[in-house]
C-alpha positions in Angstrom: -12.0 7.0 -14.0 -9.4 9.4 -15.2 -5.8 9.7 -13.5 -3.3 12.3 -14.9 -0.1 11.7 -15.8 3.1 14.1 -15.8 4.9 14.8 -18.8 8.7 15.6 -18.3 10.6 18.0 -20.6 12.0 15.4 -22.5 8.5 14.3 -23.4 8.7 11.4 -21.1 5.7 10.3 -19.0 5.1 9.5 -15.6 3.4 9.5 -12.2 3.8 9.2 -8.8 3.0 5.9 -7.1 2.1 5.2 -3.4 4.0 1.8 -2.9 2.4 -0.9 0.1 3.7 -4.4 0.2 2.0 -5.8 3.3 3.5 -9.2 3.0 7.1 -7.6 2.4 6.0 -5.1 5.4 6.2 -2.5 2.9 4.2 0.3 4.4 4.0 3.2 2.3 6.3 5.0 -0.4 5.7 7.9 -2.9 7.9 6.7 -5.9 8.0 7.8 -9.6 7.5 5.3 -12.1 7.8 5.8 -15.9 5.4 4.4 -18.0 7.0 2.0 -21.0 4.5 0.5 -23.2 7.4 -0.7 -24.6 8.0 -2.8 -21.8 5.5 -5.8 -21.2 6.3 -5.9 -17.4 6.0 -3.5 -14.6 9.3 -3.6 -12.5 10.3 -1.5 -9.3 13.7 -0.1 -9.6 16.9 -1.7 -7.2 17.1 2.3 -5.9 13.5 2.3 -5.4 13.4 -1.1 -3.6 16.7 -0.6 -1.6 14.5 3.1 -0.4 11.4 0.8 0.5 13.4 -1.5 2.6 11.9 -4.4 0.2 13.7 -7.5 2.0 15.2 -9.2 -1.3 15.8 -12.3 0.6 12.1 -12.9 0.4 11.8 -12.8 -3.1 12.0 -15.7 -6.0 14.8 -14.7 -8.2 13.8 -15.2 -11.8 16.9 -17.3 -13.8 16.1 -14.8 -16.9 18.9 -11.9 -16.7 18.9 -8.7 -18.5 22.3 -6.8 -19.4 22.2 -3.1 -19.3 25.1 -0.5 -19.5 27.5 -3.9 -19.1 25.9 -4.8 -15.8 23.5 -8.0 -15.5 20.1 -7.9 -14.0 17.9 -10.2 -12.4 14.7 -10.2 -12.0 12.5 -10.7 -8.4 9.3 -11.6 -8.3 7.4 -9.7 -5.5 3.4 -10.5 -5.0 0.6 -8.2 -4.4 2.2 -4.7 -4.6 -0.4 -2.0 -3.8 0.4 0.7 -6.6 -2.0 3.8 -5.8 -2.7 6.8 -8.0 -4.6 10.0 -7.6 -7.5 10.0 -9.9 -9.0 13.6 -11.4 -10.9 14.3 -8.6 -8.0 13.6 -5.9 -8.7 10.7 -4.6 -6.5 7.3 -4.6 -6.7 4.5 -6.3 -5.4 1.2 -5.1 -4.4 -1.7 -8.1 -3.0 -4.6 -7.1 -0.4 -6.0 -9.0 2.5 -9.5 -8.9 5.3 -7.6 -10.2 9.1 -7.9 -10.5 11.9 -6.1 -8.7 15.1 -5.6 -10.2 18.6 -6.1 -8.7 22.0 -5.2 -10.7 24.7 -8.7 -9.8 27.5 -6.4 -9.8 29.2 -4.5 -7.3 32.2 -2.5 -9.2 31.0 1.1 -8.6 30.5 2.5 -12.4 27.8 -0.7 -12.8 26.1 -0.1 -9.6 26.0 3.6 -10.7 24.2 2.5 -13.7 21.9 0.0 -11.6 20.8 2.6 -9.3 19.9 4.9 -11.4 17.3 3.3 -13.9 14.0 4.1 -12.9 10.7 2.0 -11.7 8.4 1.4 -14.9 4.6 1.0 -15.1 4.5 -1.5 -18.4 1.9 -3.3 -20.2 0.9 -6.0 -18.0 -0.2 -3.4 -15.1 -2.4 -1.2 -18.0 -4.1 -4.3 -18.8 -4.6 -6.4 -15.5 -6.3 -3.3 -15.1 -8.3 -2.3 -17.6 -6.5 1.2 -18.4 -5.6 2.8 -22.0 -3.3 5.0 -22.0 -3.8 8.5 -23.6 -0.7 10.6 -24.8 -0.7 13.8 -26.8 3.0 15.2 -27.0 2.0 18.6 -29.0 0.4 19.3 -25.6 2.3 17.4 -22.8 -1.1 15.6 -21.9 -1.5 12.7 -20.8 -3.3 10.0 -18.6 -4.6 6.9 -18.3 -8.4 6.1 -18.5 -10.4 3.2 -17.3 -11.7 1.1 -19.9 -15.1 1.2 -19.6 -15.4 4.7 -20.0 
């Protein structure tokens, strides 16, 4: 299985994710997320989340915090997220994933500026929970991610 991936101009990649959360009553939502394989997990942005009406009062807050552009970040896990991608051939494909939902603490407007606007990222953990590689060639702005198998 083959799905395609977007390359933006600054050489970036990513894709465009239908989102369903059925214990969160998360129905459906077309999101971009990045993919980091610098980053070990796959996290939902606080814009992204705050879009999908994801009830954070449902969700385990991790104690680990994360400090970006000044502001502090916490983690929340969220179980069985539905992450579904158009394969080669058009069709979706579901992967089901425990992932992590992050929420800036503060509330002054330049932080929650900065909050809002990081973006959702696919990282490590969702390439190999299910069997993907990723495949990346810059000089050609092509890229996508491949089942293992084949």
């Amino acid at each position: 299985m083959k799905i395609p991936l977007e390359v933006n101009p600054d050489g970036l990649i990513y894709t465009t994710i239908i989102i369903k959360a059925p214990k969160y009553h998360v129905k459906h939502g077309l999101k971009d997320f990045y993919i980091d394989t610098g980053s070990p997990t796959t996290y939902i942005s606080e814009r992204h989340a705050q879009e999908l009406n994801v009830p954070f009062k449902c969700l385990t807050r991790k104690e680990d915090v994360m400090r970006i552009g000044g502001t502090n970040f916490f983690a929340h896990d969220m179980k069985r997220v539905h992450f579904g991608l158009k394969n080669d051939k058009e069709e979706i494909v579901y992967f089901v994933l425990d992932t992590q939902v992050v929420k800036g603490s503060k509330i002054k407007s330049k932080e929650r500026e900065i909050a809002l606007s990081l973006p959702s990222i696919i990282g490590n953990d969702f390439l190999i929970n299910n069997k993907l590689k990723l495949y990346h060639n810059p000089l050609k702005k092509e890229s996508y991610l491949l089942s293992v198998e084949e």
